[in-house]
DSSP file (Angstrom, degrees, kcal/mol; ACC not computed):
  #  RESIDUE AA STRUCTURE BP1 BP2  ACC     N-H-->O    O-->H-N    N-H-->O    O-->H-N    TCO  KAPPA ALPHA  PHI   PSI    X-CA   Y-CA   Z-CA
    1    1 A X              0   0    0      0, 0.0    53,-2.0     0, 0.0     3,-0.3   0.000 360.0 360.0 360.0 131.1  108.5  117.6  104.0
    2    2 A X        +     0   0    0     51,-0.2    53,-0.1     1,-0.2     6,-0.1  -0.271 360.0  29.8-131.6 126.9  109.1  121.2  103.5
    3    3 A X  S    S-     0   0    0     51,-0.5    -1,-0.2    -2,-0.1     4,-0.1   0.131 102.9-113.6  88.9 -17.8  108.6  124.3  106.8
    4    4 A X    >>  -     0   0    0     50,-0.5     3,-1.0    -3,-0.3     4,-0.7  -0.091  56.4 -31.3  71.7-162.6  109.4  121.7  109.6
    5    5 A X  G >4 S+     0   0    0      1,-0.3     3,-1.2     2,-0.2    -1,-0.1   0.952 134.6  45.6 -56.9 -55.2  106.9  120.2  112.5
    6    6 A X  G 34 S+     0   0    0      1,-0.2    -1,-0.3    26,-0.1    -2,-0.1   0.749 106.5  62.7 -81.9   5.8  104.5  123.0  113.1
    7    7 A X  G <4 S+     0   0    0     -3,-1.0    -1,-0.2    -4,-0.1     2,-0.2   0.899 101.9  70.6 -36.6 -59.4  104.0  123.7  109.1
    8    8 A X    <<  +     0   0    0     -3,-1.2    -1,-0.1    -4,-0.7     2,-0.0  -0.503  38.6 128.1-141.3 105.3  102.6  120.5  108.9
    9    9 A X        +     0   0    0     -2,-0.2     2,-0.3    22,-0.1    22,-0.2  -0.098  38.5 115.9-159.3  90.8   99.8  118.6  109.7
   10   10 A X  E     -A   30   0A   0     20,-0.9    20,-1.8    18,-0.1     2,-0.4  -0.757  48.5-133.5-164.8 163.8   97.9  116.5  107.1
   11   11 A X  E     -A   29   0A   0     -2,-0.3     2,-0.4    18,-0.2    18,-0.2  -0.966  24.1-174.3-130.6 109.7   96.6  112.8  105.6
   12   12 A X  E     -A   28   0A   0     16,-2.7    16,-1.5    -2,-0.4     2,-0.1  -0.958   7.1-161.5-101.4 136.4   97.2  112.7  102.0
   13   13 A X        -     0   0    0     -2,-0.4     2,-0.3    14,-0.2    14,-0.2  -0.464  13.5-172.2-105.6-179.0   95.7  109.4  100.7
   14   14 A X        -     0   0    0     -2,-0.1    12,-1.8     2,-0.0     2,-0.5  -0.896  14.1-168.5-171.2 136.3   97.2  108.0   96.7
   15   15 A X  E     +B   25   0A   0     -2,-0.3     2,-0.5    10,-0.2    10,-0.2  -0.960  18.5 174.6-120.9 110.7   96.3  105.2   94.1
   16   16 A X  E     -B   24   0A   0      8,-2.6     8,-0.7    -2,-0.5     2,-0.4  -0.982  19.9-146.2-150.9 168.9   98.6  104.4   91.3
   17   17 A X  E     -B   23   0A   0     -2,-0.5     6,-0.2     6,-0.2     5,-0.1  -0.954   9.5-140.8-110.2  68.6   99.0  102.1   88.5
   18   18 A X    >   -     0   0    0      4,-1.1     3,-0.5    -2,-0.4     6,-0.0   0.213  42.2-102.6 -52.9 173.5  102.1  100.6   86.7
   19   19 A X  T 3  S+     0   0    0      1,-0.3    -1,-0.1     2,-0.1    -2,-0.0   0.584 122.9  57.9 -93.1   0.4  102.0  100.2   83.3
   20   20 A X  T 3  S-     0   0    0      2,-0.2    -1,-0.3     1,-0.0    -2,-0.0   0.830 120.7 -99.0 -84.7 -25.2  101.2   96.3   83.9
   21   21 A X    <   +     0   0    0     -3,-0.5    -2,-0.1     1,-0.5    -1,-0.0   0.022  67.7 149.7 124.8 -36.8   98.0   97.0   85.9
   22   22 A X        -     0   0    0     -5,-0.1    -4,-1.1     1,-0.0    -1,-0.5  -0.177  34.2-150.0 -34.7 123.8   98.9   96.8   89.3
   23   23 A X  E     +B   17   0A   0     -6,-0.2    20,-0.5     2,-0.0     2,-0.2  -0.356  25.2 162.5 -76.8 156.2   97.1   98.8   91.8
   24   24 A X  E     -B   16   0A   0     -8,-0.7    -8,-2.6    18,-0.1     2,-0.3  -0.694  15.2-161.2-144.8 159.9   99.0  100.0   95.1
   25   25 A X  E     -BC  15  41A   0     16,-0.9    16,-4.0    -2,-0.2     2,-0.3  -0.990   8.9-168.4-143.9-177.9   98.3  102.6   97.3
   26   26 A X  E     - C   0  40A   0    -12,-1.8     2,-0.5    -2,-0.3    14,-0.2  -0.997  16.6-163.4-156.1 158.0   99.3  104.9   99.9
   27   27 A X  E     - C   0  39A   0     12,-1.9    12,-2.7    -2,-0.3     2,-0.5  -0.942  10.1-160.4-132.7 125.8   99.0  107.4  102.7
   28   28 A X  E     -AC  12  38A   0    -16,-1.5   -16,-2.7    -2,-0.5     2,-0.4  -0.944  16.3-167.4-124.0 126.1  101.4  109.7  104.2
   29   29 A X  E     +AC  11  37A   0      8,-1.3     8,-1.2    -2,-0.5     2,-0.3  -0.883  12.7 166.7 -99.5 109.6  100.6  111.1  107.8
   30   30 A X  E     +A   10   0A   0    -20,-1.8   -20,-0.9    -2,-0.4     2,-0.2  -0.976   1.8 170.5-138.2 136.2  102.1  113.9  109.7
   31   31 A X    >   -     0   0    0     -2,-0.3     3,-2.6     4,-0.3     2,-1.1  -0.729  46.1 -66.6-122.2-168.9  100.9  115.6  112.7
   32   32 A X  T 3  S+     0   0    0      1,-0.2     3,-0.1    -2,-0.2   -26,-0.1  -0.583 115.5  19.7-128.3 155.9  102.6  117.8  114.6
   33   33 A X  T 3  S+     0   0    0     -2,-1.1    -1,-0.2     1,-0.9     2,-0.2   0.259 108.0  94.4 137.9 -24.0  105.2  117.3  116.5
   34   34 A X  S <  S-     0   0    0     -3,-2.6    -1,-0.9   -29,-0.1     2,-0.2  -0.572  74.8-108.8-111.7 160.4  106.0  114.0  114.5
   35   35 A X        -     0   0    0     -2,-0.2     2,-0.4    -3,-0.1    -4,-0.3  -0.479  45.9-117.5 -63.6 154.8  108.2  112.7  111.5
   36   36 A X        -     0   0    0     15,-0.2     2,-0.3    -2,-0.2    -6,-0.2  -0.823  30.6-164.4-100.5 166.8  105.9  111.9  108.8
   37   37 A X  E     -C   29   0A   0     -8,-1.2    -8,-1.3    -2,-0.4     2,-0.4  -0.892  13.4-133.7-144.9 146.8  105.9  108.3  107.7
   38   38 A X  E     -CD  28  49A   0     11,-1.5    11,-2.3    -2,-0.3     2,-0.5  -0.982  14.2-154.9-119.8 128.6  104.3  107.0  104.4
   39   39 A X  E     +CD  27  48A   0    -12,-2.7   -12,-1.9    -2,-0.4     2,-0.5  -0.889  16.8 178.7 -96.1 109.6  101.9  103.7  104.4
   40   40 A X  E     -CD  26  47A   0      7,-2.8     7,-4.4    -2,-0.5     2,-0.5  -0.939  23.9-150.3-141.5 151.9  101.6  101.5  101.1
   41   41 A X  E     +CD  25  46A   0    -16,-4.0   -16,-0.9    -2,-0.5     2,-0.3  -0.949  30.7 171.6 -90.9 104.0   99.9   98.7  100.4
   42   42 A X  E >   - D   0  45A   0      3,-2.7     3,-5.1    -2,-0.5   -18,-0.1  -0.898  59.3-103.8-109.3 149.0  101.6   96.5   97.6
   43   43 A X  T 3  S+     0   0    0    -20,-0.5     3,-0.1    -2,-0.3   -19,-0.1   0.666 128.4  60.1 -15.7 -26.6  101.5   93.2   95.9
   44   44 A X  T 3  S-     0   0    0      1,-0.3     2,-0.4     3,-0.0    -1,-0.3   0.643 123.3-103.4 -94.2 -28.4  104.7   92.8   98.6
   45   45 A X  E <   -D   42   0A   0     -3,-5.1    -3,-2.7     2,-0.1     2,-0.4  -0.993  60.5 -37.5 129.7-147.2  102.3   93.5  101.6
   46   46 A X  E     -D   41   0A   0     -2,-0.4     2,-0.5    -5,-0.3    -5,-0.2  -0.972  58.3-164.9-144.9 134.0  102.0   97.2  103.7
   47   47 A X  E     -D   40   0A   0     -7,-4.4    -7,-2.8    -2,-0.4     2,-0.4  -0.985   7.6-147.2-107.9 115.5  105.2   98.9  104.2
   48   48 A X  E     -D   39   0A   0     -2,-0.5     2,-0.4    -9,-0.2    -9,-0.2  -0.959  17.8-167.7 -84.6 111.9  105.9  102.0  106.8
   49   49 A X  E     -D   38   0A   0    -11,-2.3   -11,-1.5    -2,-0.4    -2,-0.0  -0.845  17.6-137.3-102.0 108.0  108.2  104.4  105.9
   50   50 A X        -     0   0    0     -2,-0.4   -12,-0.3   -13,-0.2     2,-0.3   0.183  23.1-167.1 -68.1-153.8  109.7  106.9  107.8
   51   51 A X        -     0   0    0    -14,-0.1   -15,-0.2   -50,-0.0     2,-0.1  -0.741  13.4-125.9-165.7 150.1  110.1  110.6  106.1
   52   52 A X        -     0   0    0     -2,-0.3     2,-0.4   -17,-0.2   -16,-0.1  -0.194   9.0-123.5 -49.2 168.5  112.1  113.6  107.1
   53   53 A X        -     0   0    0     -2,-0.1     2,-0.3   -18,-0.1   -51,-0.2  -0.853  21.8-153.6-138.6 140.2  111.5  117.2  107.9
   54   54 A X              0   0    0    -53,-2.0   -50,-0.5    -2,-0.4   -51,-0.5  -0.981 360.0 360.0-117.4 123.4  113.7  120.0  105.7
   55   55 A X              0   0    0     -2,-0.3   -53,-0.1   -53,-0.1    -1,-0.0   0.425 360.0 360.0 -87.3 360.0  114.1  122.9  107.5
């Protein structure tokens, strides 16, 4: 993420599709003050991911 912590504060939510038909989705969360971390739902289960800040 782009501007560092106090830039930042959002919920973006996301659905996509592979070319087989599988759905997954995910949401990546930052407030501030935090990393932001991405959450996805796959055939595999729900994954939490960290993310980084670029100053």
């Amino acid at each position: 993420m782009n501007g560092g912590f106090k830039n930042v504060n959002f919920n973006v939510k996301m659905v996509a599709f592979n070319k087989d038909g599988d759905a997954g989705c995910a949401s990546i969360m930052q407030e501030d003050g935090s990393v932001p971390y991405a959450s996805m739902i796959t055939a595999d289960g729900i994954k939490l991911v960290p993310g980084k800040l670029m100053k």
